[in-house]
C-alpha positions in Angstrom: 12.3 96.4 24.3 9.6 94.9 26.1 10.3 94.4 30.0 7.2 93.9 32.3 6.1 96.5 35.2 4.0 94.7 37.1 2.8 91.1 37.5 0.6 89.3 39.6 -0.4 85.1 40.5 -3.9 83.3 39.3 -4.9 79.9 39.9 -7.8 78.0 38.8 -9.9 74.8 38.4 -11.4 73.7 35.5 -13.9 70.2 35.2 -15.1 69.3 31.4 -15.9 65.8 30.0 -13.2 67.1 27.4 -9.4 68.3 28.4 -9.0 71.2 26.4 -12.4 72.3 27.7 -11.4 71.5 31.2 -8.3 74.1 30.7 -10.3 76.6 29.3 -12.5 76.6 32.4 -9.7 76.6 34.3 -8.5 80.2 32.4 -11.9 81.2 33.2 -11.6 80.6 37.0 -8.3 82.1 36.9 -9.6 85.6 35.4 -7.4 84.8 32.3 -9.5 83.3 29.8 -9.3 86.1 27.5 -5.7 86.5 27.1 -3.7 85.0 24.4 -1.1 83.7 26.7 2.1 83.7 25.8 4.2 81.1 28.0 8.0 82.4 28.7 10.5 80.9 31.1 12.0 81.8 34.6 12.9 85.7 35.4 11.2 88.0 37.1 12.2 91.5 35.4 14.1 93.9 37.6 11.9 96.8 39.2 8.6 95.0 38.5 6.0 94.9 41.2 3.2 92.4 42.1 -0.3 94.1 41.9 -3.5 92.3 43.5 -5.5 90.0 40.4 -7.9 92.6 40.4 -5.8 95.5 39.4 -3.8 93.5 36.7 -7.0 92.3 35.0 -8.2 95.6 34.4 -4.6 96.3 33.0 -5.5 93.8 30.0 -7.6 94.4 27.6 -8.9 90.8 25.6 -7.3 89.3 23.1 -3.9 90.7 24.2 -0.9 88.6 24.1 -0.4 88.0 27.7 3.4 86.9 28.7 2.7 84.3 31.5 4.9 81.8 33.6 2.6 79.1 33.8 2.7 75.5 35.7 -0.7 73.2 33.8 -1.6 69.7 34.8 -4.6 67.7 33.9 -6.2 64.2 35.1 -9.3 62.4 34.6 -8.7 59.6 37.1 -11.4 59.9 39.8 -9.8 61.1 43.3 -6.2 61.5 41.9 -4.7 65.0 43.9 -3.7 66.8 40.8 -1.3 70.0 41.2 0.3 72.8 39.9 2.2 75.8 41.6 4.4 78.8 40.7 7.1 79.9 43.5 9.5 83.0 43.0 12.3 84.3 44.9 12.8 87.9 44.9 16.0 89.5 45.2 16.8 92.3 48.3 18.1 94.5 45.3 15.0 95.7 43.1 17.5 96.2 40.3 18.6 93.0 40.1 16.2 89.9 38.2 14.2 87.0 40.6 12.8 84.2 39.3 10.2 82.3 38.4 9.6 78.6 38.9 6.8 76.0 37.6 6.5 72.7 39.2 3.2 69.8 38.5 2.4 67.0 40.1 0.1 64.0 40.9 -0.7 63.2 45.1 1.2 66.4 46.8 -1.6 68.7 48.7 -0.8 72.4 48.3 1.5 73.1 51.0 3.8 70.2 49.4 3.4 71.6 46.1 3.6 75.0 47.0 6.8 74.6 49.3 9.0 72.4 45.9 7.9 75.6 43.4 8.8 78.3 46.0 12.2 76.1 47.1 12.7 75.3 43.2 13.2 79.5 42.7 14.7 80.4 45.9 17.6 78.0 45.3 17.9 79.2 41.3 18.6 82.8 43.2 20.7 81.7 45.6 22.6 80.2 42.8 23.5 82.8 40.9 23.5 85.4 43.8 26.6 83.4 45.8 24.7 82.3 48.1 26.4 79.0 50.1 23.9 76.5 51.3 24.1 72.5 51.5 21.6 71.1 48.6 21.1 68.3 50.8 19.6 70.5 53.5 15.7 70.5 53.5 13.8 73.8 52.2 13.1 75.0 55.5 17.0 75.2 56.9 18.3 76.4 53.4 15.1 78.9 53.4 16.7 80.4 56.6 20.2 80.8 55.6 18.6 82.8 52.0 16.6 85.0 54.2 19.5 85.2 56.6 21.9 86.4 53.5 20.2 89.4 52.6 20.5 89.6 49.3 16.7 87.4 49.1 13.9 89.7 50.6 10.9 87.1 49.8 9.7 83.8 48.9 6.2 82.8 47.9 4.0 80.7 46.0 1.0 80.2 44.2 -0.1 76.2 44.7 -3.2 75.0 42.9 -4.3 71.2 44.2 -7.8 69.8 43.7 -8.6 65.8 43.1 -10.1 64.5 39.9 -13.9 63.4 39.5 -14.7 60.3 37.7 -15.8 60.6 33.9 -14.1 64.0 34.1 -10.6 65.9 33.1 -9.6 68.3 36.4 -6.9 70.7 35.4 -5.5 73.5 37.9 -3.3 75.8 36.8 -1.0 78.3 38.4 0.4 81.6 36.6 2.5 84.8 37.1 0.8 86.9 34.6 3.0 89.7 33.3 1.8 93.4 32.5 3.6 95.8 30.3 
């Protein structure tokens, strides 16, 4: 069974008259490029730590497949803010799953960005953990009473905003990048 050990974030910024280019350039920035990524969905495996980019990428050797929670957006309209961020939410017991959240947009600058996909995985823990909060609180008050809980140690994110150059695709992306 295959359950990741340690993880880390990447972003990156690519800029290519051609969109697949532009994401490949955007791998590039983002250390990744010579992954074959592998995209999965939300949870952050029990007992798994974050490592610094640095020490993951010597962890990966290229051409492996590469599990990845990834957020990709892409724009060629000159000046458009284009975004992308992860957030997770990490539970207080290491034995217990987190998770993972991928969130895109168009005009949000990173702290806007970065606060929806942190919000967007706190609130899927504090979901299934019990924890009672008003939905129609903002992130900040409902941020408080999941820290407050204790059974949510940390929230964070990984925003990625840049604005598009005329003639040009622009893609950011943001990752959690999985190591076995």
């Amino acid at each position: 069974m295959f359950v990741p050990t340690k993880a880390f974030f990447t972003t990156g910024i690519g800029r290519h008259k051609n969109k697949l280019q532009s994401f490949e350039l955007a791998l590039r920035d983002a250390k990744i490029e010579k992954q074959n990524l592998v995209y999965v969905s939300s949870i952050f495996p029990p007992n798994c730590e974050f490592v610094e980019i640095e020490e993951g990428i010597k962890l990966l050797s290229p051409g492996q497949i590469t599990f990845c929670v990834m957020a990709r957006n892409a724009t060629n309209e000159k000046g458009r803010l284009v975004g992308s961020a992860v957030g997770i939410a990490l539970p207080a017991d290491k034995n217990q799953y987190g998770y993972i959240s991928e969130h895109t947009t168009f005009g949000a600058d990173e702290k806007e960005i970065g606060d929806f996909a942190e919000d967007l995985a706190s609130t899927m823990l504090a979901t299934t953990l019990g924890i009672e909060f008003d939905a129609n609180k903002d992130y900040d008050e409902r941020r408080e009473i999941y820290l407050m809980s204790g059974k949510i140690v940390k929230s964070c994110s990984a925003p990625c905003v840049t604005a598009g150059v005329g003639g040009m695709w622009t893609t950011t992306i943001s990752a959690v990048v999985f190591i076995p």
